[in-house]
N, CA, C and O atoms as a DFTB+ gen file, in Angstrom:
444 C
 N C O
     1  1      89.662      83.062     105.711
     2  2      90.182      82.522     104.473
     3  2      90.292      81.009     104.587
     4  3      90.817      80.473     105.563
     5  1      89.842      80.417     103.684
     6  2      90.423      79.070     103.395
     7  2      91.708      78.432     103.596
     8  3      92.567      79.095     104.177
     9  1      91.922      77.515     103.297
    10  2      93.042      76.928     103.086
    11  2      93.777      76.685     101.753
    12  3      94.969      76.476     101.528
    13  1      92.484      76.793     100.767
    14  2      93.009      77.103      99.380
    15  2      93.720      78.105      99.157
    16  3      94.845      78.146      98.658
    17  1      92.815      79.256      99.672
    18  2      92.952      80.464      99.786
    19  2      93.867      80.980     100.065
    20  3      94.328      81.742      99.215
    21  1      94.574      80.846     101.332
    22  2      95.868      81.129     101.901
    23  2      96.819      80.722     100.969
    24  3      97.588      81.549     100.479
    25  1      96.862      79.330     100.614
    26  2      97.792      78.631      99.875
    27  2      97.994      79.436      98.453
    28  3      99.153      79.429      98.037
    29  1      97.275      79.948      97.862
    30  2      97.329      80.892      96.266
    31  2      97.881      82.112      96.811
    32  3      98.867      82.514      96.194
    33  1      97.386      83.061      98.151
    34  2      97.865      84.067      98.852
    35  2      99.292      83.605      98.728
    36  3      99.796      84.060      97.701
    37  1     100.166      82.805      99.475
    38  2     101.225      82.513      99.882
    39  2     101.840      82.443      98.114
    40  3     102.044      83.513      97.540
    41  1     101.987      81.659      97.683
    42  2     102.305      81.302      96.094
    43  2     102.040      82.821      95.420
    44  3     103.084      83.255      94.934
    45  1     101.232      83.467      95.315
    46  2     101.596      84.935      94.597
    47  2     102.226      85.835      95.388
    48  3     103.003      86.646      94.883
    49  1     101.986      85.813      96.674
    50  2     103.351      86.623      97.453
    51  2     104.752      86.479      96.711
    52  3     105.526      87.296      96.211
    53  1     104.751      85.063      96.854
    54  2     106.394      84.613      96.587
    55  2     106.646      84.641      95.077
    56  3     107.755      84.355      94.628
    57  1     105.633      84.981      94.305
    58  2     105.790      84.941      92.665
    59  2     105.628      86.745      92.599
    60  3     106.810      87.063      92.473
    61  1     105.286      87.306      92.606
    62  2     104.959      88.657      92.816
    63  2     106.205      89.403      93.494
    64  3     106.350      90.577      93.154
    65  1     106.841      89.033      94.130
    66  2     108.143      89.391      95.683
    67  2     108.889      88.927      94.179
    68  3     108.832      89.899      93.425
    69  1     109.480      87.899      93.598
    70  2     110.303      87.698      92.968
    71  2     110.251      88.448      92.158
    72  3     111.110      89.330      92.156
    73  1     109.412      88.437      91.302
    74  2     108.951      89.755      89.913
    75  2     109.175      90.811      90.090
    76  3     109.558      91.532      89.168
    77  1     109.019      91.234      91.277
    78  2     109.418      92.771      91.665
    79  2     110.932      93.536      91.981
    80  3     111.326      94.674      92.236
    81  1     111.560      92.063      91.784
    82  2     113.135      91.885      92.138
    83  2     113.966      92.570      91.139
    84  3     114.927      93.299      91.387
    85  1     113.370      92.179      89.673
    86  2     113.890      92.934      88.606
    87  2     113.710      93.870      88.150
    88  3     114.109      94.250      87.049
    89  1     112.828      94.640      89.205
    90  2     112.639      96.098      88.672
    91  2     113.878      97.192      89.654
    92  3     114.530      96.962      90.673
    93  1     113.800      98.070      89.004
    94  2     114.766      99.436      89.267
    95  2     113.626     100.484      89.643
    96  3     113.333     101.502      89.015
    97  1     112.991      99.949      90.937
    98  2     111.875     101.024      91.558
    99  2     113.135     102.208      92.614
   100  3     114.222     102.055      93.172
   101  1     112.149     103.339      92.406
   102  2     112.991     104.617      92.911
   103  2     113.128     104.556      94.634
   104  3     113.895     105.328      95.210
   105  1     112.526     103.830      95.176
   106  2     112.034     103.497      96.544
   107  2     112.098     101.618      97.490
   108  3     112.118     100.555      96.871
   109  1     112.111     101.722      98.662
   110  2     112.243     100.216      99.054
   111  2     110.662      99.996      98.961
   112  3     109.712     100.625      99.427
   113  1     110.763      98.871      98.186
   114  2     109.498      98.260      98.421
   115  2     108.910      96.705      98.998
   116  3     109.400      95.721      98.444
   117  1     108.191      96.543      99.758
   118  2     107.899      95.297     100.202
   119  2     106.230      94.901      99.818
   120  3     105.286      95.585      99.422
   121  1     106.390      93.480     100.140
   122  2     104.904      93.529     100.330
   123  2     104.413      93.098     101.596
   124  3     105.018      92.432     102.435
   125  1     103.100      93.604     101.653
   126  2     103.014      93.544     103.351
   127  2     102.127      92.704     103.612
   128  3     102.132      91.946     104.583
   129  1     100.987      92.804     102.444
   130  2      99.684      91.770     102.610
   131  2      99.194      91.393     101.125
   132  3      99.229      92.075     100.101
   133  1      98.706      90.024     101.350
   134  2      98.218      89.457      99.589
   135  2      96.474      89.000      99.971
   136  3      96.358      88.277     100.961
   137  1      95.634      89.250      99.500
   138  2      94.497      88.592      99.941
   139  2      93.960      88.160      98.379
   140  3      94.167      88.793      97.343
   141  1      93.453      87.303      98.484
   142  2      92.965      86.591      97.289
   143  2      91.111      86.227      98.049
   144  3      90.645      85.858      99.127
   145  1      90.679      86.559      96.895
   146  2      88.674      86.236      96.863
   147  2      88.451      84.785      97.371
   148  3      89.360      83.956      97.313
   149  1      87.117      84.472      97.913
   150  2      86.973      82.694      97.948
   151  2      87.078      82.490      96.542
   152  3      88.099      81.865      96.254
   153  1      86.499      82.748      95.748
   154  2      86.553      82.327      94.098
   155  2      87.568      82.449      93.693
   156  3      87.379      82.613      92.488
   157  1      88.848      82.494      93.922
   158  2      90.016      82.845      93.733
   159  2      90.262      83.677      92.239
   160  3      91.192      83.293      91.529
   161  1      89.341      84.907      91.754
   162  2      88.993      85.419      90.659
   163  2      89.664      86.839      90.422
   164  3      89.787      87.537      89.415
   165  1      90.106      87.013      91.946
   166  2      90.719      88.431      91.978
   167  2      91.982      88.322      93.407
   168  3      91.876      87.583      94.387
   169  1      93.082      89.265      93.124
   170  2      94.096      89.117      94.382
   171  2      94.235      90.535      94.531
   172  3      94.049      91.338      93.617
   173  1      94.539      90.800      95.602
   174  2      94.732      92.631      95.857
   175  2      96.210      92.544      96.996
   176  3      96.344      92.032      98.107
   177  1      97.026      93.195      96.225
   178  2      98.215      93.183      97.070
   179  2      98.424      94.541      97.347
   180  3      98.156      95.555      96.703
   181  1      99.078      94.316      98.683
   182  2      99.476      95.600      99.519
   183  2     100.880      95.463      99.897
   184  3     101.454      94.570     100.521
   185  1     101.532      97.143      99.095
   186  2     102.668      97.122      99.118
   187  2     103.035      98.501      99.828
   188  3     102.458      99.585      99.736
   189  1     104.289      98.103     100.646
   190  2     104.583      99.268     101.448
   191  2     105.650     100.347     101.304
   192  3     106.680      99.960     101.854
   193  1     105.761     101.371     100.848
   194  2     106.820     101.899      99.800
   195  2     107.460     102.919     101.117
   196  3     106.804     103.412     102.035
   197  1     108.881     103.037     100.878
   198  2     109.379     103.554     101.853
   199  2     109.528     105.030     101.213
   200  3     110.188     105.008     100.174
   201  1     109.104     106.202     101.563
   202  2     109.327     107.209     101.005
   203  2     108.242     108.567     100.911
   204  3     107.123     108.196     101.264
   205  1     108.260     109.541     100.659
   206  2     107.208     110.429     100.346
   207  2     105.898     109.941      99.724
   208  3     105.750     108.740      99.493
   209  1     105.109     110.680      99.494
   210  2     103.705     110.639      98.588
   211  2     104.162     110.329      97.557
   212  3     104.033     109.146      97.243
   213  1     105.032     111.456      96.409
   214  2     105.579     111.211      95.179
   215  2     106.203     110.544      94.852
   216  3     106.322     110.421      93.633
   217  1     106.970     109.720      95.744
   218  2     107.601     108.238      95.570
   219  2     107.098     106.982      95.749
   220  3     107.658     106.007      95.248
   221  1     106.062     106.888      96.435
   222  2     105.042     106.382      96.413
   223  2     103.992     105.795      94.982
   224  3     103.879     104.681      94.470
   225  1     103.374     107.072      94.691
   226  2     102.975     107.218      93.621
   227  2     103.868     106.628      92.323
   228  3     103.331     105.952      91.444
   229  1     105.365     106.982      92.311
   230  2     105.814     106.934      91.097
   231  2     105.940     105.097      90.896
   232  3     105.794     104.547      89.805
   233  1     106.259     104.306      92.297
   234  2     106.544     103.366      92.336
   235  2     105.390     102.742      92.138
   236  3     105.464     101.807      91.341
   237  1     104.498     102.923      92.533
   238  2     102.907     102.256      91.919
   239  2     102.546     102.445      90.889
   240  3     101.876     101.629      90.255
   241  1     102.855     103.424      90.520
   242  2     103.022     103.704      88.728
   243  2     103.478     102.863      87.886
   244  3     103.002     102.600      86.781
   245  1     104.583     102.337      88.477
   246  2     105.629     101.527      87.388
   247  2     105.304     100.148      87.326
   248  3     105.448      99.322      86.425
   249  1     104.594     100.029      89.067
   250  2     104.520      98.390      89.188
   251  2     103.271      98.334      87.518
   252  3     103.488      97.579      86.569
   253  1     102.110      99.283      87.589
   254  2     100.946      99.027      87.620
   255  2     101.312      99.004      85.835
   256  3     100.638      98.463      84.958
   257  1     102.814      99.912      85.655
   258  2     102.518     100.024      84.050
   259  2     102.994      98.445      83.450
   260  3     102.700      98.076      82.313
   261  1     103.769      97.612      84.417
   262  2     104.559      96.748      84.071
   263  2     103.618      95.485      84.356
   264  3     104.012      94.369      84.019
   265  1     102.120      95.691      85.102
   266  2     101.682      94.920      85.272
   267  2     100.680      93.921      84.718
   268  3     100.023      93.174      85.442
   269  1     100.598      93.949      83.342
   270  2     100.171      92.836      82.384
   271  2     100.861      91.671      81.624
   272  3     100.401      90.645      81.123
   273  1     102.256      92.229      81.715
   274  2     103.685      91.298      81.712
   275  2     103.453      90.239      83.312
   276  3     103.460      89.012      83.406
   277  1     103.303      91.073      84.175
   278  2     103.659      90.215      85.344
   279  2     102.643      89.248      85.355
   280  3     102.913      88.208      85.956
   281  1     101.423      89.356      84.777
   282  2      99.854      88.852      85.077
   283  2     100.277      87.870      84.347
   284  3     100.092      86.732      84.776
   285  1     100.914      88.053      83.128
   286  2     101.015      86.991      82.068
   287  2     102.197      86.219      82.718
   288  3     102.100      84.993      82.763
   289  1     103.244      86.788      83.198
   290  2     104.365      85.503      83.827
   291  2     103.224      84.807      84.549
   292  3     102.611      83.901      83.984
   293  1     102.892      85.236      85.892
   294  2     102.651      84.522      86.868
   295  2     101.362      83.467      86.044
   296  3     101.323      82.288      86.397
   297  1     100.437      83.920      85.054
   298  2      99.746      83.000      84.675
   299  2     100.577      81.719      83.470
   300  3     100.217      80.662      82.952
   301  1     101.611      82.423      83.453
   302  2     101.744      81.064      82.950
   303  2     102.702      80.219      84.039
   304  3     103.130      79.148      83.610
   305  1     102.984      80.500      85.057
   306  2     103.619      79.480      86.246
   307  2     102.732      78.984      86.930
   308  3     103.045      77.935      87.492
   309  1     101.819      79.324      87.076
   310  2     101.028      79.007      88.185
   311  2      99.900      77.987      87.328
   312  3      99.357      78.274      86.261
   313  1      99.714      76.657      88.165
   314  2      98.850      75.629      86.894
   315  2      97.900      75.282      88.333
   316  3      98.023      74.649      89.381
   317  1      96.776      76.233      87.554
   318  2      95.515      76.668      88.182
   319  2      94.619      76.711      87.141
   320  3      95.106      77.070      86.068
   321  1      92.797      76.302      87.159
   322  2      92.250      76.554      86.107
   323  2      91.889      78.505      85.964
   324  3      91.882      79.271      85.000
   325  1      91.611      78.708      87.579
   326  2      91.580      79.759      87.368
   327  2      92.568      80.834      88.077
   328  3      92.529      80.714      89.302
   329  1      93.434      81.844      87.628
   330  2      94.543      82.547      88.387
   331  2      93.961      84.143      88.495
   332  3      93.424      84.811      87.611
   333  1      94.298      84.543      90.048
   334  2      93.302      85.218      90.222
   335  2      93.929      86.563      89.303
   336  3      94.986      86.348      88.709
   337  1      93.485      87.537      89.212
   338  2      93.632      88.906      88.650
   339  2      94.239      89.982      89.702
   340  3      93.590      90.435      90.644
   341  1      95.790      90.375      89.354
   342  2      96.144      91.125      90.538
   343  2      96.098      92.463      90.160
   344  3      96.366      92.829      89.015
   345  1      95.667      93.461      91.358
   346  2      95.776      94.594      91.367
   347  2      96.948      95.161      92.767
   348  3      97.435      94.352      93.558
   349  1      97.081      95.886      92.793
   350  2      97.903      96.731      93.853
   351  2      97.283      98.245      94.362
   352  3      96.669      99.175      93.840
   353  1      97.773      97.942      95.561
   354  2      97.087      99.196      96.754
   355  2      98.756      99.258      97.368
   356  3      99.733      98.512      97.442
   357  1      98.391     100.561      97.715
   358  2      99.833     101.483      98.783
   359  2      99.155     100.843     100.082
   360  3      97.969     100.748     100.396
   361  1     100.350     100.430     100.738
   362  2      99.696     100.308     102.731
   363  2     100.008     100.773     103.303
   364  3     101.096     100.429     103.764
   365  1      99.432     101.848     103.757
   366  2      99.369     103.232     104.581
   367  2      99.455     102.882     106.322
   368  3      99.447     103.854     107.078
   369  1      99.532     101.535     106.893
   370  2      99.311     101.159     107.845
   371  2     100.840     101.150     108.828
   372  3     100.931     101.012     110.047
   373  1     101.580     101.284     108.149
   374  2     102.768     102.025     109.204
   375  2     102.966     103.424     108.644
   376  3     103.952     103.893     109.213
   377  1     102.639     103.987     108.085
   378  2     102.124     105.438     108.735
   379  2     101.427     105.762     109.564
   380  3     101.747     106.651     110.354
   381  1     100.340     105.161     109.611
   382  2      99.336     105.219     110.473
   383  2     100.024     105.222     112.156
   384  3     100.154     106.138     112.968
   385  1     100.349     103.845     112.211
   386  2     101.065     103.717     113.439
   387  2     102.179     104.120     114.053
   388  3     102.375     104.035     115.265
   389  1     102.974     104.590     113.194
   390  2     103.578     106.038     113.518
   391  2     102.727     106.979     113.908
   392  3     102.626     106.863     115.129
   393  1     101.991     107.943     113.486
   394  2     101.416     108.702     113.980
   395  2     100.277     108.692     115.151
   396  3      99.752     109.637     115.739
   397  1     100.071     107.198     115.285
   398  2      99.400     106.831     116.559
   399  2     100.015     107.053     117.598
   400  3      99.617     107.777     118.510
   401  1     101.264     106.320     117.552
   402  2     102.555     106.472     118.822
   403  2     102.983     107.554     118.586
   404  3     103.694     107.868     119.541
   405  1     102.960     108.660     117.537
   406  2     102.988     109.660     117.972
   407  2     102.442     110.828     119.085
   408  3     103.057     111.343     120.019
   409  1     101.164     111.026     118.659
   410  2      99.963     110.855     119.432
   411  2      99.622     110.477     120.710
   412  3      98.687     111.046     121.273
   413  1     100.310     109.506     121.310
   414  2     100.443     108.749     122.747
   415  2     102.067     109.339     123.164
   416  3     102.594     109.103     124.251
   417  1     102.369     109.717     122.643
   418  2     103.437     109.871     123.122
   419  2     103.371     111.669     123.482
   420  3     103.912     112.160     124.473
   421  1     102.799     112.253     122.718
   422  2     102.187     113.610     122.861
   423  2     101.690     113.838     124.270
   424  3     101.957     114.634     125.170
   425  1     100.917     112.890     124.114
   426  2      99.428     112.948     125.249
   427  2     100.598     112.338     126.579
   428  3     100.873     113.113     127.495
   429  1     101.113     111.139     126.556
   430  2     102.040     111.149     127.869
   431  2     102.651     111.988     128.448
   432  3     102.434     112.501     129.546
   433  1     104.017     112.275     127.191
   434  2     104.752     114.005     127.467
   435  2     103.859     115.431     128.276
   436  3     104.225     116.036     129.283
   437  1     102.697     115.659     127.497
   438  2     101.445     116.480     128.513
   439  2     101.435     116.163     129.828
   440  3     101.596     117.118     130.588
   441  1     101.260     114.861     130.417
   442  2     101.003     114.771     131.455
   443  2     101.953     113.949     132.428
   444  3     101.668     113.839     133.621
């Protein structure tokens, strides 16, 4: 990534993290990762929801229904010619690693 790049990453983290402050989601939510395009035309954020599948789901639901309000705040704070277009993804990556160290920890206990 650039340095532009990072810099719009960092700035919609912290505009996105705030926005999400005023919602009444059923679950803890964070964000874990922001990546923004070289063309800075698109942003894909990854958020990590503490909870089941169905809580999961419901909370990505809400971000995603609420999320043309948020597109429109953040485009009008942000004085850029072009602001990228955010979408949202679940990050499955501490699950994952839970069940890795699970896994190793299996295989140690065995032996």
């Amino acid at each position: 990534m650039s340095r532009r790049t990072e810099k719009v990453a960092s700035l919609l983290h912290h505009e996105v993290g705030e926005y999400l402050l005023h919602f009444e989601l059923p679950a803890i939510t964070t964000i874990s990762k922001v990546e923004v395009t070289p063309d800075l035309k698109w942003c894909k954020i990854w958020v990590t929801i503490l909870g089941d599948a169905s809580k999961q789901q419901a909370v990505l639901a809400q971000i995603k229904e609420n999320l043309p309000e948020m597109q429109r705040s953040i485009n009008h704070k942000m004085s850029m010619k072009i602001v990228p277009r955010i979408s949202f993804v679940i990050d499955h990556g501490e699950e994952y690693a839970s069940h890795i160290n699970e896994l190793l920890k299996k295989t140690h206990d065995e032996y």
